[in-house]
Structure formats: C-alpha cells, structure tokens
C-alpha positions as CSV (number, residue, x, y, z in Angstrom):
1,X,20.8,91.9,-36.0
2,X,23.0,91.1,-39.1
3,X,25.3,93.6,-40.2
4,X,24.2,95.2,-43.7
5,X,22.2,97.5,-45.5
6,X,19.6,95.1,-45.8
7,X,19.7,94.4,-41.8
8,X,20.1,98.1,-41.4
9,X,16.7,98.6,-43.0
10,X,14.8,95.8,-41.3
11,X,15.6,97.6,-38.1
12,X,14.3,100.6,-38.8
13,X,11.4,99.2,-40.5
14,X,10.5,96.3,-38.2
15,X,11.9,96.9,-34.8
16,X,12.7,98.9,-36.1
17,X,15.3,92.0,-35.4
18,X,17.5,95.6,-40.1
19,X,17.7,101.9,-39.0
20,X,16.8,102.4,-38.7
21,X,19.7,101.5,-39.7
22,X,18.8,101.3,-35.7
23,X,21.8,103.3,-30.2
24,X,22.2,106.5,-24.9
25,X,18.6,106.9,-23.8
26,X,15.7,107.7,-26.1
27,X,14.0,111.0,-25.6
28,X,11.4,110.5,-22.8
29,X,7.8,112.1,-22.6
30,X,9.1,115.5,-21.7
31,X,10.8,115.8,-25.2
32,X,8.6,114.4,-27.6
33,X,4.9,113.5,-26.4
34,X,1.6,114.7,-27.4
35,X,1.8,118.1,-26.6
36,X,3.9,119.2,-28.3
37,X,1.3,118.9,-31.3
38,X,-0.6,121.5,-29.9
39,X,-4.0,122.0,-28.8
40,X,-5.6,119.1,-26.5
41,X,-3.1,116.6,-26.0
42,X,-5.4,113.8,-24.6
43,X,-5.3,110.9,-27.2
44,X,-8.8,109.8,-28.3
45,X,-9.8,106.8,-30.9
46,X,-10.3,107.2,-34.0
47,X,-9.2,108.7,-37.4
48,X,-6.8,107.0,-39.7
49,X,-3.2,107.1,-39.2
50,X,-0.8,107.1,-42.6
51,X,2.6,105.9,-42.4
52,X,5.1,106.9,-45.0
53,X,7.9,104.3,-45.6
54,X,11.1,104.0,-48.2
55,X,11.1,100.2,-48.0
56,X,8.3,98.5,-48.4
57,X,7.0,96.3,-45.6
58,X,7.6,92.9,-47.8
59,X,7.0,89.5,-46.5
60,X,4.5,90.3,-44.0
61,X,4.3,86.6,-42.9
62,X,4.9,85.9,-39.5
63,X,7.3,83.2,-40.6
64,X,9.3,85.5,-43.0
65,X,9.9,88.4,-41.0
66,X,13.6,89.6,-38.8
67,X,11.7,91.5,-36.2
68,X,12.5,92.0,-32.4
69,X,10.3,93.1,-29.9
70,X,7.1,91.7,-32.2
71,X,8.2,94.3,-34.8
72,X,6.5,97.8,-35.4
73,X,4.1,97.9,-38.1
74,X,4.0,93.7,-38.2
75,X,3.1,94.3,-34.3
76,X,-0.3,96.2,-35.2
77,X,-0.9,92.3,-36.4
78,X,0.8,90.3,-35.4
79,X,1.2,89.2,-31.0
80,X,3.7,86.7,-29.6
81,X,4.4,85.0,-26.2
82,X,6.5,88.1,-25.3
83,X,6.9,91.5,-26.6
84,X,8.3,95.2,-25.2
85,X,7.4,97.1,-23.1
86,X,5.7,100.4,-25.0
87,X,7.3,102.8,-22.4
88,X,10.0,105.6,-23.6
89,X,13.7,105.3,-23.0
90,X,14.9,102.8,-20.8
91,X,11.9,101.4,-19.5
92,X,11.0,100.3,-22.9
93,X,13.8,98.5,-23.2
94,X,12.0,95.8,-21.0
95,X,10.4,92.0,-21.9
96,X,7.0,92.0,-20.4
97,X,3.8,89.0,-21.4
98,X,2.1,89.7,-24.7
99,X,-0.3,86.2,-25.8
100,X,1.4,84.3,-22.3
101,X,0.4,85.7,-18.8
102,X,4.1,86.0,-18.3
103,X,7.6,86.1,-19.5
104,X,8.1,82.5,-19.2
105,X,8.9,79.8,-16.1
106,X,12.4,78.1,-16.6
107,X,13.5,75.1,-15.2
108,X,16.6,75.0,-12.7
109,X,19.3,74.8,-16.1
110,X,17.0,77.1,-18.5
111,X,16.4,74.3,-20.5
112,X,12.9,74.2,-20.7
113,X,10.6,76.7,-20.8
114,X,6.8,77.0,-20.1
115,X,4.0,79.7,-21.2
116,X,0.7,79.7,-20.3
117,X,-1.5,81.6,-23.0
118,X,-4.2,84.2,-21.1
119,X,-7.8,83.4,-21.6
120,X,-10.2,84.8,-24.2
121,X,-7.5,85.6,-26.9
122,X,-9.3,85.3,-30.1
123,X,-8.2,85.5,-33.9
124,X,-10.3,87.9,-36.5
125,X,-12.8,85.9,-37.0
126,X,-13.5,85.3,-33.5
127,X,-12.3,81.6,-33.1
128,X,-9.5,80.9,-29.9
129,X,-6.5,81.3,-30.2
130,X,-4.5,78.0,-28.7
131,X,-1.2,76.6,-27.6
132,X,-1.3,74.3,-31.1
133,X,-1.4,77.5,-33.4
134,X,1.5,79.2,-31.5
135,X,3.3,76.0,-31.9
136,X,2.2,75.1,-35.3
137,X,3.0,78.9,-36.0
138,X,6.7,78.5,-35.1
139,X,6.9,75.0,-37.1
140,X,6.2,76.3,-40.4
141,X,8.6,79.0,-40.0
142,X,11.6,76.0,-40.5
143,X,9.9,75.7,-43.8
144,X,12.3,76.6,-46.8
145,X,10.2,78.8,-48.9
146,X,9.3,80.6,-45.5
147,X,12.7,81.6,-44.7
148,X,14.0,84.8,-43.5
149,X,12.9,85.1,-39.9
150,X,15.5,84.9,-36.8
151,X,18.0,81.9,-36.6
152,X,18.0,81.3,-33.3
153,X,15.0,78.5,-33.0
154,X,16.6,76.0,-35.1
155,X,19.8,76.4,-33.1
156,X,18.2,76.6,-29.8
157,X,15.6,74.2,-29.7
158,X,16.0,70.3,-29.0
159,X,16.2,68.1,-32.8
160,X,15.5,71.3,-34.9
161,X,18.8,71.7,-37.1
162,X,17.5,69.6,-39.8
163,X,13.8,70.4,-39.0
164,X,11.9,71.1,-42.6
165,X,8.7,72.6,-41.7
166,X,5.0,70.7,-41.3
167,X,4.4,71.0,-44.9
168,X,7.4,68.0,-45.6
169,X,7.0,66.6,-41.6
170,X,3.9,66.6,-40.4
171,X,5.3,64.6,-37.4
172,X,6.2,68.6,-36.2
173,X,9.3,69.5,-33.6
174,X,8.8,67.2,-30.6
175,X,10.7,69.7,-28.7
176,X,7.7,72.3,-28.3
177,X,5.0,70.6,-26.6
178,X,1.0,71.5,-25.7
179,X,-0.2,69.4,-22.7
180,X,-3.3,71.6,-23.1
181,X,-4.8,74.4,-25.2
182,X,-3.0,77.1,-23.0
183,X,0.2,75.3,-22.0
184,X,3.1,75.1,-24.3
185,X,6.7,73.7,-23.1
186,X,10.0,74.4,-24.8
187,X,12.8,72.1,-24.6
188,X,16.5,73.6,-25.4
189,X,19.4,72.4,-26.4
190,X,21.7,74.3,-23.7
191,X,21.0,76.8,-21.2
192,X,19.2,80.0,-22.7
193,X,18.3,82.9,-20.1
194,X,17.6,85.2,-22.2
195,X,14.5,82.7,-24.1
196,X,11.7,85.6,-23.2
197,X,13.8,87.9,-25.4
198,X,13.7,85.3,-28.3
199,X,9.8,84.9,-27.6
200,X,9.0,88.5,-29.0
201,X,10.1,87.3,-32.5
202,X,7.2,86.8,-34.7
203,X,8.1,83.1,-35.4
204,X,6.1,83.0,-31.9
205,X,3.1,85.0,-33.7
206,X,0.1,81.9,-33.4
207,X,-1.4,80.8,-36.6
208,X,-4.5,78.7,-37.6
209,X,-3.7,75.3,-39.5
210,X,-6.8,75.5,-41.3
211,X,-6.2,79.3,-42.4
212,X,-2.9,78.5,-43.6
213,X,-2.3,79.4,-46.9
214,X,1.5,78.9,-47.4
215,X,3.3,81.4,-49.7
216,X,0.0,83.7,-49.7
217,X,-0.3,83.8,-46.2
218,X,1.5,87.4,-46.0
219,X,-1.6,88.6,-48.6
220,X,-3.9,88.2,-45.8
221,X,-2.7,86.5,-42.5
222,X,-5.1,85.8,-39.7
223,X,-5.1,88.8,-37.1
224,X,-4.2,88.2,-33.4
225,X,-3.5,91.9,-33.0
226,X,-5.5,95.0,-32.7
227,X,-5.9,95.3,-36.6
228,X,-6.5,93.0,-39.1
229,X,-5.5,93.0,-43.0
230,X,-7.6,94.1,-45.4
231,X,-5.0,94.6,-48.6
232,X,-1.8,94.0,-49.2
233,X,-0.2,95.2,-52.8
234,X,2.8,95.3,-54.0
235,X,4.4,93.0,-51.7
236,X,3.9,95.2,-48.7
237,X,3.9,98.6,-51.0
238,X,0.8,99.4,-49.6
239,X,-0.6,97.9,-46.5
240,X,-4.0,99.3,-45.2
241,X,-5.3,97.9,-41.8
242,X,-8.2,98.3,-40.1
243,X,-9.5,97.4,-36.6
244,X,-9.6,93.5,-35.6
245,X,-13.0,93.8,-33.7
246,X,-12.2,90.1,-31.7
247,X,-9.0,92.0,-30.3
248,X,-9.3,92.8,-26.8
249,X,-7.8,95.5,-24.7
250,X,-8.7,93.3,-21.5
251,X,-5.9,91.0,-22.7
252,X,-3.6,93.7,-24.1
253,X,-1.6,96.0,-21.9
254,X,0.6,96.6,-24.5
255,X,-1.4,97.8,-27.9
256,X,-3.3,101.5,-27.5
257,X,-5.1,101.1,-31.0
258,X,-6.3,104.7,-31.0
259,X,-6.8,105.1,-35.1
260,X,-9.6,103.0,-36.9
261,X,-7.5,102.7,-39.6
262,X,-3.5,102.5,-40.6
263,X,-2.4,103.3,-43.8
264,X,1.2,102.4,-44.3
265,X,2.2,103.7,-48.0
266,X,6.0,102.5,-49.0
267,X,8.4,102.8,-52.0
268,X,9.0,106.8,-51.4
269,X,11.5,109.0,-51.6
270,X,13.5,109.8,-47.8
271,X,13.4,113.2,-48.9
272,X,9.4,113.5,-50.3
273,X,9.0,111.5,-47.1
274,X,10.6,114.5,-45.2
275,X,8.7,117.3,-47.4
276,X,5.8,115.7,-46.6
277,X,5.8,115.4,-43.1
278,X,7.5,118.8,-42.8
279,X,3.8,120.5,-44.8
280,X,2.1,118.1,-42.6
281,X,-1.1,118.9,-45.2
282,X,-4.3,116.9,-45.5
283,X,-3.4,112.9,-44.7
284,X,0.1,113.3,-43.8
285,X,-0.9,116.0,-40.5
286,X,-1.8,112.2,-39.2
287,X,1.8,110.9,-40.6
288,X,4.7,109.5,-39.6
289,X,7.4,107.4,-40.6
290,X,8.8,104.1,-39.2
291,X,12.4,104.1,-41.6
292,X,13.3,107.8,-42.8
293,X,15.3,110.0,-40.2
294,X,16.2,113.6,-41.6
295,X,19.7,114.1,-43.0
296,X,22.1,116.1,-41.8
297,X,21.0,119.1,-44.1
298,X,16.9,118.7,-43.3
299,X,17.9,118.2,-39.9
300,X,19.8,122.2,-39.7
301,X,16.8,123.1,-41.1
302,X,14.2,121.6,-39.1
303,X,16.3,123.2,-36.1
304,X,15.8,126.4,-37.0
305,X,12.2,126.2,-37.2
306,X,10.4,125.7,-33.8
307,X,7.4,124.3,-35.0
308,X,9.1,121.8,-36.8
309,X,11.5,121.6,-34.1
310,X,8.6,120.4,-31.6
311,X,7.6,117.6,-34.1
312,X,10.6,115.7,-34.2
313,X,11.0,112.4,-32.3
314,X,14.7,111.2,-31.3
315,X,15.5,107.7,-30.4
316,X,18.5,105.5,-30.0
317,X,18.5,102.1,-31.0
318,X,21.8,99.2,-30.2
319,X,24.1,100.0,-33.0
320,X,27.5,100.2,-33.1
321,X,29.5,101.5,-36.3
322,X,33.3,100.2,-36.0
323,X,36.0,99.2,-37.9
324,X,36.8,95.6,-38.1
325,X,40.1,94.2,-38.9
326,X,41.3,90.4,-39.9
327,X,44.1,89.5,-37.4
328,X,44.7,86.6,-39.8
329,X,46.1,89.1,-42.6
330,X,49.2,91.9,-42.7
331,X,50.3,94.1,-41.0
332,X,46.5,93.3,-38.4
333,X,48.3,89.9,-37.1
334,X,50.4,92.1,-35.2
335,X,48.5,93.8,-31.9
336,X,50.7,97.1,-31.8
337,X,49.6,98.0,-35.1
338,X,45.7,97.4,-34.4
339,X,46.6,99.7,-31.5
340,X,48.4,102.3,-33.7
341,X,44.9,102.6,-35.7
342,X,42.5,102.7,-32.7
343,X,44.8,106.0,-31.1
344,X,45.0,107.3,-34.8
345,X,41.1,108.0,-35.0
346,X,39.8,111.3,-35.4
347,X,36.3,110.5,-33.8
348,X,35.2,113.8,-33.7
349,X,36.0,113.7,-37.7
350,X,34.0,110.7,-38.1
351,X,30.7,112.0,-36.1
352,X,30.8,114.7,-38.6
353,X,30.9,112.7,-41.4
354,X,27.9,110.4,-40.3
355,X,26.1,114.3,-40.4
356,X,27.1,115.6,-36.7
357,X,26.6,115.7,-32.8
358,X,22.9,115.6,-33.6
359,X,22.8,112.2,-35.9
360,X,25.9,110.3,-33.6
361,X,27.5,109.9,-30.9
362,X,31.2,108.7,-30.6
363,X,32.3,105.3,-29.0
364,X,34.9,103.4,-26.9
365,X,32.9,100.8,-26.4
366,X,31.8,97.9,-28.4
367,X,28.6,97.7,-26.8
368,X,25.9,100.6,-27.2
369,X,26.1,103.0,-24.5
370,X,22.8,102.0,-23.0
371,X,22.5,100.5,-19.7
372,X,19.9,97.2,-21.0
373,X,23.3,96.2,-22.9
374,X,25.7,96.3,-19.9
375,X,27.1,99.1,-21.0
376,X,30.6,99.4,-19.0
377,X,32.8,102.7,-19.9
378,X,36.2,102.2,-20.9
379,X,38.6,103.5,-23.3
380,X,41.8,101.2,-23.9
381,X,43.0,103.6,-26.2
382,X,42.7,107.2,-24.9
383,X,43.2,109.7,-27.6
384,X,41.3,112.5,-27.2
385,X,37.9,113.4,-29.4
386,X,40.5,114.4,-32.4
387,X,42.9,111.0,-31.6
388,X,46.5,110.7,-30.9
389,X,48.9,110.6,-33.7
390,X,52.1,110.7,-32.0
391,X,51.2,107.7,-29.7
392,X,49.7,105.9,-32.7
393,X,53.7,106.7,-34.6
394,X,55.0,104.8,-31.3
395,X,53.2,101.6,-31.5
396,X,53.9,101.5,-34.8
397,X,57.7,101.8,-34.7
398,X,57.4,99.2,-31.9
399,X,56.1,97.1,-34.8
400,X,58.6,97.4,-37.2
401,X,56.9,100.1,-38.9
402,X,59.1,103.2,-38.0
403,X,58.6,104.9,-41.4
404,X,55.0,104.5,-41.3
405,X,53.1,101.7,-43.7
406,X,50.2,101.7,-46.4
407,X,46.9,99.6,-45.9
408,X,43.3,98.9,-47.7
409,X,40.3,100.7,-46.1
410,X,37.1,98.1,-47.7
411,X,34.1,100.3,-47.5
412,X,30.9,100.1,-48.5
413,X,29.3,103.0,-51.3
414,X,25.8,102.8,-50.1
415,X,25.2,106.2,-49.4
416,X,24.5,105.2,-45.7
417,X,26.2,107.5,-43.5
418,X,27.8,104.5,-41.9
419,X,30.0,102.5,-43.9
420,X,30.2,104.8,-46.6
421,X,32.8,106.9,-48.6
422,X,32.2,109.9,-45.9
423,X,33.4,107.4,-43.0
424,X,36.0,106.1,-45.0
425,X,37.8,109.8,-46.2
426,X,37.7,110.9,-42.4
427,X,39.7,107.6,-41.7
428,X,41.9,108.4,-44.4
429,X,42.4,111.8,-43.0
430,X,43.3,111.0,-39.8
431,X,45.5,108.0,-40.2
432,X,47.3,110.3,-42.9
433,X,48.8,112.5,-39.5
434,X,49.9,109.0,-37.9
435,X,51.6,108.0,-41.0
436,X,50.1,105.2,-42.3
437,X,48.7,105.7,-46.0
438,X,44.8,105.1,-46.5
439,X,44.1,103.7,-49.8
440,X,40.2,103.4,-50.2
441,X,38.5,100.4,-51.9
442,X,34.7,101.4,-52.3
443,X,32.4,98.5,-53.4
444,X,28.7,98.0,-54.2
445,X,26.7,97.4,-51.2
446,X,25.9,93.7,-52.4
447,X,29.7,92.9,-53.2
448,X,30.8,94.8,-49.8
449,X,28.6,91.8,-48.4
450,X,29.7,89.3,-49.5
451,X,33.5,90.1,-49.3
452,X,33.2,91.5,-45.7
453,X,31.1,87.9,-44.3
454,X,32.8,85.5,-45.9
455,X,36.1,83.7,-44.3
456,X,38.2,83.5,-47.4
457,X,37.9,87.2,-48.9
458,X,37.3,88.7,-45.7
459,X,39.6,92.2,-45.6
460,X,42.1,93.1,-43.7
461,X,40.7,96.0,-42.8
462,X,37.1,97.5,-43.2
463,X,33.9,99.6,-41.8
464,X,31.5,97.8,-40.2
465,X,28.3,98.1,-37.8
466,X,25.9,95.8,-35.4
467,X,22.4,96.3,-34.1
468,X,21.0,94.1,-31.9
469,X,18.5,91.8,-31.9
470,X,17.0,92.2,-28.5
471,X,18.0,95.3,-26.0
472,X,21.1,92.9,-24.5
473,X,24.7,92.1,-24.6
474,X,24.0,88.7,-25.4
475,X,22.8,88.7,-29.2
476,X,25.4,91.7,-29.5
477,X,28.8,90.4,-28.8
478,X,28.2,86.6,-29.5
479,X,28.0,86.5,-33.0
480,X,31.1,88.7,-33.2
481,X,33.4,87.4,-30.4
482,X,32.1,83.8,-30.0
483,X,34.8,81.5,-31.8
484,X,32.3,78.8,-32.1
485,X,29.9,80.9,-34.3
486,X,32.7,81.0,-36.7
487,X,31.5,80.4,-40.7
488,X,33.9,78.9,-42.5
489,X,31.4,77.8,-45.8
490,X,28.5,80.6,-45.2
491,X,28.0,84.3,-43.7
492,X,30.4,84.8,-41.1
493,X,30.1,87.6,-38.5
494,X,32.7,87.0,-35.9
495,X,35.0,89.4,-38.1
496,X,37.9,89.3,-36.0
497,X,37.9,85.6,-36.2
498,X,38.0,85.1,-31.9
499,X,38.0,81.8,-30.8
500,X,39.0,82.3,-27.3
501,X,37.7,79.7,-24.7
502,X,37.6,82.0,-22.0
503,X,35.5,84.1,-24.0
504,X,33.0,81.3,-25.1
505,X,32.9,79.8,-21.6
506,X,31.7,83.4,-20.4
507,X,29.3,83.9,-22.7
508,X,28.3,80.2,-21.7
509,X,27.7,81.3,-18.3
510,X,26.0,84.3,-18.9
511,X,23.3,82.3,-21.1
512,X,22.5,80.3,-17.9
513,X,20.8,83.4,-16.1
514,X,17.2,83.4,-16.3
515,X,16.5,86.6,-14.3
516,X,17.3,88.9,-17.2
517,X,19.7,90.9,-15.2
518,X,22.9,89.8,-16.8
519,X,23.8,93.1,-18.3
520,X,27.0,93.9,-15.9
521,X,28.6,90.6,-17.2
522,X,27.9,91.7,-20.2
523,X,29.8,94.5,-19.8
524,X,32.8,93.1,-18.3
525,X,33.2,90.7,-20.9
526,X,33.2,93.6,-23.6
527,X,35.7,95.6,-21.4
528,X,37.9,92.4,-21.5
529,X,37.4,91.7,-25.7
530,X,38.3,95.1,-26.1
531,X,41.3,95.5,-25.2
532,X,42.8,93.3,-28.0
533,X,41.9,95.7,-30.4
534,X,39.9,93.4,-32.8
535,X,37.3,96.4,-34.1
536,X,37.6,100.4,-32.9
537,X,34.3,101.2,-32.4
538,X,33.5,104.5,-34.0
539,X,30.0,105.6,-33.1
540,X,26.3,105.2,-32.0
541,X,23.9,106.2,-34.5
542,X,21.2,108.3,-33.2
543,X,17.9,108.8,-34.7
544,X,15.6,111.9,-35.6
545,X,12.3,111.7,-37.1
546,X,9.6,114.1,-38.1
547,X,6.1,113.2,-37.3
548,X,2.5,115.0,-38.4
549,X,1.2,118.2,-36.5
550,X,-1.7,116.2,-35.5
551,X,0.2,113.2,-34.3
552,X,-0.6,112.5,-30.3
553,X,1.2,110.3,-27.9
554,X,4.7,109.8,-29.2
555,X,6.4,107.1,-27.5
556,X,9.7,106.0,-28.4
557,X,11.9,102.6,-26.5
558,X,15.2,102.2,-26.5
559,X,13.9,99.0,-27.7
560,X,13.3,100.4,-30.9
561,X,14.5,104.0,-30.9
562,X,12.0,104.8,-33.3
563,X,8.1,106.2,-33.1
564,X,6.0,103.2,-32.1
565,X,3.0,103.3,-34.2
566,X,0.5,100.5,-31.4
567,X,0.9,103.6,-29.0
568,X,-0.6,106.7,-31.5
569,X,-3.5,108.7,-31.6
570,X,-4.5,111.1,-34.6
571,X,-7.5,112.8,-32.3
C-alpha cells in the first residue's frame, strides 16, 4: 500500500489496498462479537445498517479503486476471483475462492494461472456472469481515465506495460485468455506465487461490455455482490445499497448480507462520527464506521465507561511507522551513525505521542508483528523501551562525530498521529540526550509527498510508514528494499535506495512459491535488511473503533483490522 495520507485513508476505507491509516492479532470473537450488544445475540436479516465515514467512498468503479482483499464497503458490490477469509484475527488473514471455485492452479514456474468461475453466478439483473466479463473487467482498468487501481497487473502480466485499455485496443491483453465461459488463464511475465493475493483486487471484479458505461460506471455499476446500487451522490458522499436479489448465498461463503439496506453517509467530522456512535440514538444504534478510530482523548473516555467499553472493536492492520533515511546524503552514508539514531530512540516516547499503549505498539521489526507477514523477532539495536543514549554517543564518535552533530527531521504536519509534529518532537527529544541536535522541517501533507518519493529531493532523514497490500511479506518489503523498483523519474518508495542483488535474487525466489506459505523467508530476509540500519521502525498502529448498541456479529481480520461490514447484522 503506498505510503501517504492519501494511501493511509484508502486502507482504512477500502481494505480498509490507503487506516485506517491500517498492524499483532485482531481482537477475536471473545472480545468484540455480538454479545456484547446485549440482549439476543443471534444475527437475523434485515433492518438497514448506516455507516458513518470521513472520506468519502469516491470512485466506486471497480477499475478505479486501491482495495485488497475485495475492499470493505466496495465488497458489499463488488466480488472477484479471490477474496479474504471473513474470520477474526489470524484466520482472516487467509486467501480463500470468491467468483472462482478456488484460489487458482499454477503451472510448475507460476507463470500461468487458471480459474474456473462456479456455476450460477449471476449479475443484478439476472444475466451470467462469464470468464469474458472478468477478463474484459480487468482490461478496462489499463484505461487512462480509469486509473487508480493496483499496479501490479500491468507489471505482472505478459505484453501489458504499454496496454491502453479496450476503449483505444479493442484487440484486448492476449495474456488473459477464456477457452470457455468459466475458464480464464493468466500468463505472467516471471514467477508470481503470491497471484491469488493479487486476485482479491477489484481490477478482477467482472463487468458486462454491454453495461459499460465508462466514466459513469461508478454512478451505478452492475452488481455481482450481495447488494446492488441504487444512488450514488457526491462522488461516493452518499452511497445507499440495497439487496441484489440474483445474489446467491449458495455461491457465497463469504458475504452474510444480514441488513436489507446499507447506508454509508461520508464527509463527517471523526469527532461527530465518535459522538454519534458513542449516543448510539435512532439510525446510528445500527452504525458503525469503516475509517474513524477514537483518539487518544475519546479513547480514555470510552474506557471508563463499560458500556461503551463493550462497543468498541480493535483490530490491527500491516503497518509500519519508521524512520527512513537517504544513505546517499550526510552524515546517513555512514552506517555507525544510522546506528547511533536507531539506539538513540525513545520508543516508549514515541508510542505516546501516536496517543499510547492502547493506539500503538512499538517495533524492531520492519515487518508488522503478525505471523501472515513472516514476522521474525529481532532487535539489532537493543536499547531498551526508553533507548540507549550512551551507546548511541559511541557509535557516533566511532564516526567522527565525538562532539555530537546537527541533522533535519522532514515530517509531515497532517495531524495524523504518524508522521506528524507529535512523532517528530519525541525524536527531537530523545536524540537531544545522545547529542545530536534535531532541527524539525514540518511540511504540508501534499509537499511532504512529493519531497519524501521522489529521487532527487528525497531527505536525508524523515518519518515514514507502509501498509500492506495483501496480509504478506512480499508486497511489504519489495517496494522498499527491491533495488530494481527504484524511481528515478516518478514516485519512488525504496527510500533507502537498496539495490542489493542478494536481496533481489531473494525476493526472486520467494515469488516462485505458489503454496502461500512463504512467510518465514519473509522474515529472514527482513532480519537480514535490518541490520543495515536503512529505516528504525518505530511502531504498529493499532486500531479502535466504536460501533452501534444494536450492532451484531462483529468480525474483524487481520486482513483488514477494521469492522467488516459483509459479516453484520442490525437484528
């Protein structure tokens, strides 16, 4: 998941592929489930479930949207080849079939991969659903003014770089075949295990040719889900769904569909979001909230209230907050003084700026602290929870800096909790005892951007975060340690500017396995990046969320690590 606000968001709103600003095991069914909204806890169909959003849900066009795991409120809509498995915690964390009867068969390389679509899938209006629309869906999402969804097809699939979509090529990608009306064959450029992960994106959503309506598909796009459109203003402001009648549950282990109708209502306030859900009067008793956790001051008050206490979901999504530093610049080209910084921090400083124990979690590790990852503990750098400012003074008279030295933080000043002033002033603070002078640059979240991704203005030394697009190590430590994903003349994410060919041939290898169980290499591989000190990873975000009194059947993945709305019930 790309590293920014506007990625931040998309997580928390989608997948929820931009957080919540989305990291160890989600609360299971003992912590957060249906009882604990009182009276009979069965879930039953029926009522109308309102969801109450900051950011809108904009661009709801299979095409357009940055969603992993089929998304959250684009998955009410919305099914793909693959998706995740609704199950709290870990077990959610899992690829299972969604349209295909399974997660895919490889070939002996993982160069080609075959689906086979289930029988009696139907669209809204009752018409089958067939291998050509699923292909035909993923075309038009190469189309230029449908831009926006993952990256990954055009890199991964055979002849796609300089693919422009079926409304300038009508010829289409000759590397995703249909020998039939359920078959449909993938051919890939290089090995690519981890394909059934990239299958939940909703490029693989299936769409009608006939239905297609460009641009103005997103105002009412043809239902293969559980509900279907039936306005969209604003842009995704205000979305109200209602039941897709040609859905089946026979062909859907996935989807609960318990309300008759969503409401999902958008451009609010976090904090009217909160007050709301806190009253839990009229509509919003059947509310909850796919992007707004409580802050660190709603949160001491929602503690001290058991009621409120019992309605609160947590979740933990992959998301790492770190600093990032630019080996390429003073004094960061030399190791001992990277070292110096990553012994300096104060973690237990910087958990309570992002709000405390309850909102984050502190990190040694690159990769989130869930086991899907291939989480691996290690700590190059023991200091301590409050750091080690006497080992840091060593390093740094080792490297010539025996009377200390003065650097740049870049931060970002999005109120965020993450990359913001907060983080940045704890840094300050505890760098101060090491000797090294902190001077803060704060910039606008737009101009933090575009300094911190781009080769030539990239810092020397700045906050940073990654979520990940799918529950693996994979999408999480190539784009930041793989030298050949380097951007010289675009966004660049591999901050640290690694191009080490052990490293790529690894991550080579690792792309090869098709039995999804790849995570301990994964975590070998981060052991061995970390110890040259290219980022200190600060902290795991973790997220809380209110939720209506008459809410039933929380679930939340560590998919996700947020409420997911296709498994609620308001009865």
């Amino acid at each position: 998941m790309r590293q920014s606000s506007v990625i931040a968001r998309r997580v928390a709103a989608a997948s929820v592929s931009l957080v919540v600003a989305a990291g160890a095991a989600a609360c299971g069914p003992g912590d957060n489930d249906a009882k604990s909204a009182g009276g009979d806890s069965t879930p039953h169909k029926g009522g109308t479930l309102t969801v109450l959003n900051s950011n809108p849900q904009q661009d709801f066009d299979p095409a357009r949207l940055y969603t992993s795991g089929g998304g959250n409120v684009p998955s009410l809509v919305f099914r793909t080849l693959t998706t995740r498995n609704r199950e709290n915690g870990e077990a959610g964390a899992e690829v299972v079939p969604d349209l295909a009867t399974d997660t895919g068969r490889p070939n002996k390389d993982a160069t080609v991969w075959t689906y086979t679509l289930k029988e009696g899938l139907k669209y809204e209006d009752g018409t089958p659903i067939t291998s050509a629309d699923v292909k035909y869906g993923i075309e038009r999402s190469f189309a230029p003014e449908l831009s926006g969804g993952a990256p990954y097809l055009r890199d991964w699939l055979v002849g796609a770089a300089d693919y422009q979509g079926p409304y300038k090529d009508k010829k289409g990608l000759s590397a995703i075949e249909t020998p039939d009306e359920r078959t449909i064959v993938f051919r890939l450029n290089k090995p690519e295990g981890e394909f059934p992960y990239l299958a939940t994106q909703t490029q693989f959503t299936p769409v009608p040719k006939g239905k297609d309506t460009g641009t103005k598909y997103e105002e009412h796009p043809v239902s293969s889900g559980p509900y279907k459109v039936v306005k969209n203003e604003n842009d995704g402001e205000r979305l109200t769904l209602e039941r897709n009648t040609h859905w089946s549950a026979s062909t859907d282990a996935e989807r609960k569909a318990y309300p008759d109708k969503i409401d999902v209502r958008s451009g609010l306030d976090s904090s009217v979001i909160n007050q709301r859900l806190s009253a839990s009067q009229g509509a919003n008793a059947a509310a909850v909230t796919t992007d707004t956790n409580l802050g660190p001051a709603e949160l001491a008050k929602v503690t001290g209230d058991k009621e409120l206490a019992a309605r609160v979901g947590t979740g933990h999504f992959g998301y790492t907050n770190y600093i990032a530093f630019n080996p390429k610049t003073k004094p960061f080209d030399n190791a001992k003084v990277r070292q110096a910084i990553s012994y300096a921090i104060d973690r237990s400083s910087v958990v309570n700026a992002a709000g405390g124990s309850a909102l984050a979690e502190p990190a040694t590790t690159f990769l989130p602290n869930q086991k899907p990852f291939g989480y691996t503990a290690y700590d190059h750098f023991p200091a301590g929870a409050a750091g080690d400012p006497a080992k840091a003074k060593d390093l740094l008279k080792q490297a010539g800096y025996a009377n200390g030295l003065t650097v740049t933080l870049t931060h970002s000043n999005a109120k965020d909790f993450e990359t913001s002033p907060e983080i940045a002033t704890a840094i300050q603070d505890a760098l101060k005892k090491a000797g090294i002078t902190v001077k803060l640059q704060g910039l606008e979240e737009n101009d933090y951007s575009d300094k911190i991704h781009n080769v030539k203005t990239e810092p020397g030394f700045f906050l940073a975060h990654w979520g990940a697009d799918w529950p693996s190590g994979g999408p999480f430590l190539a784009p930041i340690f793989d030298g050949r994903q380097i951007v010289k003349d675009g966004a660049n994410f591999n901050t640290g500017l690694l191009d080490d060919k052990s490293v790529n041939t690894e991550i080579d290898a690792i792309n090869k396995l098709t039995d999804l169980d790849a995570a301990e290499r994964w975590g070998a591989l981060d052991k061995k990046i970390g110890g040259q000190a290219l980022t200190v990873p600060l902290f795991h975000p973790v997220y809380k969320r209110l939720y209506g009194e008459s809410v039933k059947n929380v679930v939340i993945s560590d998919w996700t690590g947020v409420l997911d709305i296709s498994q609620v019930a308001v009865k």
